[in-house]
C-alpha positions as CSV (number, residue, x, y, z in Angstrom):
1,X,-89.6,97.3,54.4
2,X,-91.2,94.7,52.9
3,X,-88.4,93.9,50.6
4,X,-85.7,90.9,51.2
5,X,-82.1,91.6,49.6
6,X,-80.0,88.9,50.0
7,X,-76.4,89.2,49.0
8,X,-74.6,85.8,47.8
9,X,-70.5,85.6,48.3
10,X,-69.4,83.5,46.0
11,X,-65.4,82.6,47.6
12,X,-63.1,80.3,47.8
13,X,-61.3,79.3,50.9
14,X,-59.4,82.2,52.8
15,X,-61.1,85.0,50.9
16,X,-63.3,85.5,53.5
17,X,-60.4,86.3,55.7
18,X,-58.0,88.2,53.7
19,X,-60.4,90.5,52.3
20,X,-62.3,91.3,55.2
21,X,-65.2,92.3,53.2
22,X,-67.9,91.6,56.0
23,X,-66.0,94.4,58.3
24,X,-67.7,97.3,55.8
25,X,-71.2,96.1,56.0
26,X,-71.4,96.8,59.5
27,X,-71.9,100.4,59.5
28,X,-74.4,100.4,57.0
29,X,-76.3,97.6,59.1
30,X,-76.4,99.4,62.1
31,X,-77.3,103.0,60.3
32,X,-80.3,101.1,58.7
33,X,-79.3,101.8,55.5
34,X,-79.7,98.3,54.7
35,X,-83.5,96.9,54.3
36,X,-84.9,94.8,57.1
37,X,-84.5,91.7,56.6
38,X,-81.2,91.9,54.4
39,X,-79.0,88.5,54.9
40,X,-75.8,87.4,53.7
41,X,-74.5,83.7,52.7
42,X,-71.6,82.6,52.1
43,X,-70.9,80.2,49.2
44,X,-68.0,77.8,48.6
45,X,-66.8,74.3,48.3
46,X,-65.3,74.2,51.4
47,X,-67.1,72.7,54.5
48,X,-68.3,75.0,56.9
49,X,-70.9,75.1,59.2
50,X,-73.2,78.9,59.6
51,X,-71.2,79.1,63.1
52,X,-68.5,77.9,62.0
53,X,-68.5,81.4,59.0
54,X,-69.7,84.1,61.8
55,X,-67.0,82.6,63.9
56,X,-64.4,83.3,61.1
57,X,-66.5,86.9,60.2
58,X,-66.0,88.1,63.8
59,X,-62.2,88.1,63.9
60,X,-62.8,90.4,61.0
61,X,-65.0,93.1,62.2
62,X,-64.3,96.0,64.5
63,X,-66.7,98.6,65.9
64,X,-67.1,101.5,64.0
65,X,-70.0,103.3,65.1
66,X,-71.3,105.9,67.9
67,X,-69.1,104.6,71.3
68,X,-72.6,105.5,73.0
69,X,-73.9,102.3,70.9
70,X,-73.8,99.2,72.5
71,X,-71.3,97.7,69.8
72,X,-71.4,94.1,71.0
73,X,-75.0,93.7,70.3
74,X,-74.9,95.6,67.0
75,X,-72.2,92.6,65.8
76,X,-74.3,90.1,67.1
77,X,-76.9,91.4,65.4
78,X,-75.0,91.2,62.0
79,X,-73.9,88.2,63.0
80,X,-77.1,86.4,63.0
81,X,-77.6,87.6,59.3
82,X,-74.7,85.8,58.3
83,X,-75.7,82.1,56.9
84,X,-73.2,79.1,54.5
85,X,-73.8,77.1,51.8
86,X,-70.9,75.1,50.4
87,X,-71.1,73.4,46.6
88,X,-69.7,73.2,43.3
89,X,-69.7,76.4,41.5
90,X,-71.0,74.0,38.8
91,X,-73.7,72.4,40.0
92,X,-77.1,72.9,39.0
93,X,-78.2,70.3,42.0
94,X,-76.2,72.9,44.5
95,X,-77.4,76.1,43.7
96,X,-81.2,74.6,43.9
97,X,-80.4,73.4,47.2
98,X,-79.2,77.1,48.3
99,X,-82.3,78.7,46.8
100,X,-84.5,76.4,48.8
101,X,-82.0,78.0,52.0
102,X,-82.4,81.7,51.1
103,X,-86.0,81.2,50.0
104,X,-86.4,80.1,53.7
105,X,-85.0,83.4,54.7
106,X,-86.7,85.3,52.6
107,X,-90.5,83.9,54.1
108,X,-92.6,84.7,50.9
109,X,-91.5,88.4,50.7
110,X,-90.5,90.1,47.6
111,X,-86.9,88.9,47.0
112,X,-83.4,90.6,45.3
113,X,-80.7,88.6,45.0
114,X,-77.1,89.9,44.9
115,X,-74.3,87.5,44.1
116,X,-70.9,88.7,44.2
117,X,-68.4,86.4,42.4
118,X,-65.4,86.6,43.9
119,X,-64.0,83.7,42.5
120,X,-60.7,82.8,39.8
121,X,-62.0,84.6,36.9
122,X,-62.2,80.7,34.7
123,X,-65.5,79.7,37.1
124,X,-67.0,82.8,36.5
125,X,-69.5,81.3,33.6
126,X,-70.4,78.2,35.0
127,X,-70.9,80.0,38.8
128,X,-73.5,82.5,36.8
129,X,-74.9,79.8,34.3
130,X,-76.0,77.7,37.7
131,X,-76.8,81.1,39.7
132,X,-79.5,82.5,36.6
133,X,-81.3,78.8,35.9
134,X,-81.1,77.8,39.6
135,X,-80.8,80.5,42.4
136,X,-82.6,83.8,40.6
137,X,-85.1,85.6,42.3
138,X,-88.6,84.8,41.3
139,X,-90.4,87.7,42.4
140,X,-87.8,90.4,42.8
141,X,-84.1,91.6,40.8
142,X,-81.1,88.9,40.4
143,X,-77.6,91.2,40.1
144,X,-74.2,89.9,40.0
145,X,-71.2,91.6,40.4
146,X,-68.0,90.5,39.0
147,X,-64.3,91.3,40.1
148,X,-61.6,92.2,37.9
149,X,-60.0,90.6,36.0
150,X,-62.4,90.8,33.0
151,X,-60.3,88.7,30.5
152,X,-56.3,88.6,29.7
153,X,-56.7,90.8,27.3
154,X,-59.3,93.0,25.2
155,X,-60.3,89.5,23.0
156,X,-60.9,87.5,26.4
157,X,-62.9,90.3,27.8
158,X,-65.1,90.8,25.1
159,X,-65.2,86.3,25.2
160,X,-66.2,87.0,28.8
161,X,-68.6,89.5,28.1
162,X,-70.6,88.0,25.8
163,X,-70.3,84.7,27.5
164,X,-72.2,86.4,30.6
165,X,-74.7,87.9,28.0
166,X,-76.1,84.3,27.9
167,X,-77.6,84.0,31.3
168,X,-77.7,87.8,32.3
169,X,-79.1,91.4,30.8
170,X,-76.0,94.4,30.7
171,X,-78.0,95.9,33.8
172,X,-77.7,92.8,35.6
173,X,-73.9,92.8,35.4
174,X,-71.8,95.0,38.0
175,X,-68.1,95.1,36.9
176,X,-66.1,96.2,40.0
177,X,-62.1,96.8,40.7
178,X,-62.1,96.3,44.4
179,X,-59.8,99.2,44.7
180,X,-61.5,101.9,44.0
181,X,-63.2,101.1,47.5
182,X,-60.4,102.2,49.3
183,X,-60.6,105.3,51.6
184,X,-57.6,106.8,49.5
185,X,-59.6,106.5,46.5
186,X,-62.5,108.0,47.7
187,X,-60.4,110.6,49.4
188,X,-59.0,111.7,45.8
189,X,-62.4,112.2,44.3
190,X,-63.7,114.6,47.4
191,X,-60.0,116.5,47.7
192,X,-60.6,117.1,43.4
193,X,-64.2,117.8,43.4
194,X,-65.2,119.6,46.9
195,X,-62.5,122.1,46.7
196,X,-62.8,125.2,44.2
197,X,-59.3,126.3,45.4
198,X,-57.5,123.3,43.6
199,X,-59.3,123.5,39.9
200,X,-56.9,126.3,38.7
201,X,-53.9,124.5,40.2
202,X,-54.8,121.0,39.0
203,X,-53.1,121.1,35.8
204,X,-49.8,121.0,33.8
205,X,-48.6,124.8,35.0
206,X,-48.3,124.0,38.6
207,X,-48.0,119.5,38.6
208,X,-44.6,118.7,37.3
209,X,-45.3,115.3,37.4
210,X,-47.4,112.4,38.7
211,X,-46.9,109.7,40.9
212,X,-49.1,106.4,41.2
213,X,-47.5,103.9,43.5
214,X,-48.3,100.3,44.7
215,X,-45.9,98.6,47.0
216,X,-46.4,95.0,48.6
217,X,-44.0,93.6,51.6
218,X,-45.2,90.4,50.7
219,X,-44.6,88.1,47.4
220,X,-47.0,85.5,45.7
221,X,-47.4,82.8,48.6
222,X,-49.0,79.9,47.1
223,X,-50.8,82.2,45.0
224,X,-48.3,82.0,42.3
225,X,-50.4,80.4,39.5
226,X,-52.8,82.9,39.3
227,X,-50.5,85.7,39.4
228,X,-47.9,84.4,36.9
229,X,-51.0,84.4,34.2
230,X,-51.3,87.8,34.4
231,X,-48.4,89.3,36.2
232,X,-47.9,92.7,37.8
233,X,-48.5,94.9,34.9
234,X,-52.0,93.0,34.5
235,X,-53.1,92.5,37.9
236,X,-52.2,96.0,39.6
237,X,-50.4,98.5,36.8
238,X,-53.7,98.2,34.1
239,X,-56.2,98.4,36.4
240,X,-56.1,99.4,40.1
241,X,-53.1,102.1,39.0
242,X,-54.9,102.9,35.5
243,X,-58.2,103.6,37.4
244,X,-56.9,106.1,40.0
245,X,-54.7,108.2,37.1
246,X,-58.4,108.0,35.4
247,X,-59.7,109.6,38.3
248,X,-57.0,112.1,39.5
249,X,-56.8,113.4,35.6
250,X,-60.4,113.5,34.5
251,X,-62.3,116.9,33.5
252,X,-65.4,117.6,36.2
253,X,-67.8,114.9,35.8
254,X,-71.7,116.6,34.7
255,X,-72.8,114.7,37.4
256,X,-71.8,111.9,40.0
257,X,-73.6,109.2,38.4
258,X,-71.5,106.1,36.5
259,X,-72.3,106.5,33.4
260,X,-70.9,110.5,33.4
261,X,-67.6,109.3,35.9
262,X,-67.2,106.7,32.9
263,X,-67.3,109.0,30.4
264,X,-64.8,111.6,31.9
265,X,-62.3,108.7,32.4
266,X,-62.8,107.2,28.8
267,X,-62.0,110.7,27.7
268,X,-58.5,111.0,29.6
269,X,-57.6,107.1,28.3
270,X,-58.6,108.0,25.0
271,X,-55.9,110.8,25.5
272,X,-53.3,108.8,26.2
273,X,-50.1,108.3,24.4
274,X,-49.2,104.5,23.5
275,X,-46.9,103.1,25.9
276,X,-43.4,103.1,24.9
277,X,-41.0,100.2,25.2
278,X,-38.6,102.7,26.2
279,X,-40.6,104.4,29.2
280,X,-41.1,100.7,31.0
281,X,-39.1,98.5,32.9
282,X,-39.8,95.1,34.7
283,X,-38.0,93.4,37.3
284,X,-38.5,90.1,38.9
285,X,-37.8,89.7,43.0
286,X,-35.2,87.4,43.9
287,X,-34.7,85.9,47.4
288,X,-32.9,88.0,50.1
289,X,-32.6,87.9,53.9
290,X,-34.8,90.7,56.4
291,X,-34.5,90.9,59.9
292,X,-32.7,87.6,60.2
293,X,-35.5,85.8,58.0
294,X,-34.7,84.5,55.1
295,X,-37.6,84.9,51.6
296,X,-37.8,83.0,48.8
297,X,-37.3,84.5,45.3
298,X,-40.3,84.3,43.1
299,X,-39.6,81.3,41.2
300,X,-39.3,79.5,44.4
301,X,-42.4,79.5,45.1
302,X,-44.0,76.2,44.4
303,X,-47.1,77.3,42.6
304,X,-45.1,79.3,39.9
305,X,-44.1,77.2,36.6
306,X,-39.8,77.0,36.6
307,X,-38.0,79.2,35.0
308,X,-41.2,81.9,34.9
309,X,-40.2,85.4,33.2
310,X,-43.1,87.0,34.9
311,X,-42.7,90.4,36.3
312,X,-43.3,90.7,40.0
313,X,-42.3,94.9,39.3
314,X,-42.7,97.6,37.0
315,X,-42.5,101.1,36.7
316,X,-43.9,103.4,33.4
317,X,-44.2,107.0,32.1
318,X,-47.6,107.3,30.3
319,X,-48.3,110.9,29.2
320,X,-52.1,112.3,28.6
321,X,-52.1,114.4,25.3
322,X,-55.0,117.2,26.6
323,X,-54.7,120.9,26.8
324,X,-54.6,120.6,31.1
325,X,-51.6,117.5,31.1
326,X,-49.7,117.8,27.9
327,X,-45.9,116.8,28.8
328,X,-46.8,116.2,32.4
329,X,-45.5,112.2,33.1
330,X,-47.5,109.9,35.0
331,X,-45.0,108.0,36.8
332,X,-46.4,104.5,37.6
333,X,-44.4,102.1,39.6
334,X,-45.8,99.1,41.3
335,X,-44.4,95.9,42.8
336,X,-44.4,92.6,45.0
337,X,-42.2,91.5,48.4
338,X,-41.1,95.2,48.4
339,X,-39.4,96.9,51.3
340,X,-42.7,98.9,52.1
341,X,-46.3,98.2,51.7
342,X,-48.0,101.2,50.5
343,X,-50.9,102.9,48.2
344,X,-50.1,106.4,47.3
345,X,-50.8,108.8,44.7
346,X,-48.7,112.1,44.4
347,X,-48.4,115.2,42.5
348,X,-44.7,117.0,42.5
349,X,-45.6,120.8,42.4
350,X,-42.4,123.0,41.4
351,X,-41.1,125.2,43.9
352,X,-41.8,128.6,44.1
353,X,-39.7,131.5,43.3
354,X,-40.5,133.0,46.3
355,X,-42.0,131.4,49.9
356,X,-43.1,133.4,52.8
357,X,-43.2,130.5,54.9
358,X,-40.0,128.2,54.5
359,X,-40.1,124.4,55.5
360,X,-38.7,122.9,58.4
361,X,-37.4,119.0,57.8
């Protein structure tokens, strides 16, 4: 292919390794699916040498392709795609220095230029001011995706989106929640869509209820002053949680292109009854002792302001007012430094009058 795509990570430090995003480009790499000559930098203030990343991208990745493949060739393949750049997410100055890099890589070909800003959502502007007037593709698309969250609330959003609207087109703007990437996810959409035998079941006369739950072992750890801004209800419950009850409830989409998924999930959230006070409660974890180790409580946590009332828990009932859910509750319950860490998404089915098979526990 004649074509250069080269996709820009916009991090900061230890995103690299706790997301493990390089670890799901690999199979597409290695299937071709990619184009050619298709490179990846990564972008941050922190120094680090091109070694220095793919050293740091290895301990990430893990061979998932044919076992006939030599696998330890494919990574160092994908390896040697891998490139860094580190800068302000401000400066003009640094961004024309890392288009002079990837316009090295890219040898005079036709260029596209993905940047994904995974970044704290308050560099966002200056990041894509200094990305469009300084790194853009000449001859070829600029794209950049940007992570949730969009804004605090609806008025920040709409601040944010019009903010971005100064430097980009709408069809040069990718808004993403991470989540819905997750096999689980994915899984929901092909169980609901590729089998005919659960249509007449998925509804109110065979679900009794709903269950969408998100469980961390883990609490804040260090990253308490981003989370207390938002909280759990914010950062997991309006979202990630929101998103998948979108998806398990939605009427057949026309088609599977966006813009017809969208509209099927606008349809069920439209549906929605407001949130009562009532149906909601928030809790806050305190410090306690497992296996012989000792956790701190939230608000011991350095990075959180004293005294914080931010929820590190909650649990809801929302109800979807539509001929196929009327009265069936959509439990949502989600949480931090938790017993369990899970994802999981349930529907309670009432029992039958009458089994022929009975179940063993």
């Amino acid at each position: 292919m004649s074509q250069l795509s080269v996709s820009l990570w916009l991090v900061h430090p230890g995103t690299l390794r706790r997301k493990r995003y390089f670890l799901h480009f690999l199979p597409f790499i290695t299937r071709v699916v990619f184009p050619k000559h298709f490179t990846i930098f990564g972008y941050a203030r922190s120094k680090m040498t091109d070694a220095e990343l793919r050293n740091m991208v290895s301990k990430t990745l893990a061979c998932r392709i044919d076992k006939r493949e030599n696998c330890g060739e494919k990574i160092d393949q994908f390896l040697k795609r891998c490139f860094y750049h580190s800068g302000q997410y401000d400066s003009q100055e640094n961004f024309a220095e890392l288009d002079k890099k990837l316009k090295e890589q890219e040898g005079g070909r036709v260029s596209n230029r993905l940047f994904y800003l995974s970044i704290p959502p308050n560099i966002f502007i200056d990041a894509v001011k200094c990305t469009s007037s300084s790194a853009s593709s000449g001859i070829g698309w600029t794209r950049v995706i940007v992570e949730k969250p969009f804004g605090r609330d609806s008025d920040s959003s709409a601040a944010l989106t019009k903010a971005l609207k100064q430097y980009l087109e709408e069809d040069q703007i990718f808004r993403i929640d991470h989540y819905l990437g997750k096999e689980l996810v994915e899984n929901l959409s092909v169980l609901r869509f590729s089998n005919l035998i659960f249509e007449p079941l998925w509804s109110r006369q065979y679900i009794r209820n709903v269950q969408l739950i998100f469980s961390e072992d883990f609490g804040t750890e260090g990253r308490g002053g981003y989370f207390d801004n938002y909280g759990i209800l914010r950062d997991i419950m309006q979202n990630h949680l929101l998103q998948i009850l979108a998806l398990f409830a939605m009427e057949t989409p026309v088609s599977l292109d966006a813009e017809d998924i969208r509209n099927e999930k606008v349809k069920v959230l439209r549906s929605m009854r407001p949130l009562q006070l009532e149906d909601v409660v928030v809790g806050q974890y305190k410090s306690h002792t497992k296996g012989g180790v000792a956790y701190p409580a939230y608000i011991d946590d350095n990075t959180v302001p004293k005294g914080s009332l931010t929820p590190t828990f909650a649990a809801a009932a929302l109800f979807i007012d539509n001929a196929r859910w009327d009265g069936v509750p959509f439990l949502m319950k989600a949480g931090k430094a938790l017993h369990k860490k899970r994802d999981r998404d349930k529907g309670a089915v009432p029992a039958c009058a009458w089994q022929l098979i009975q179940p063993e526990f």
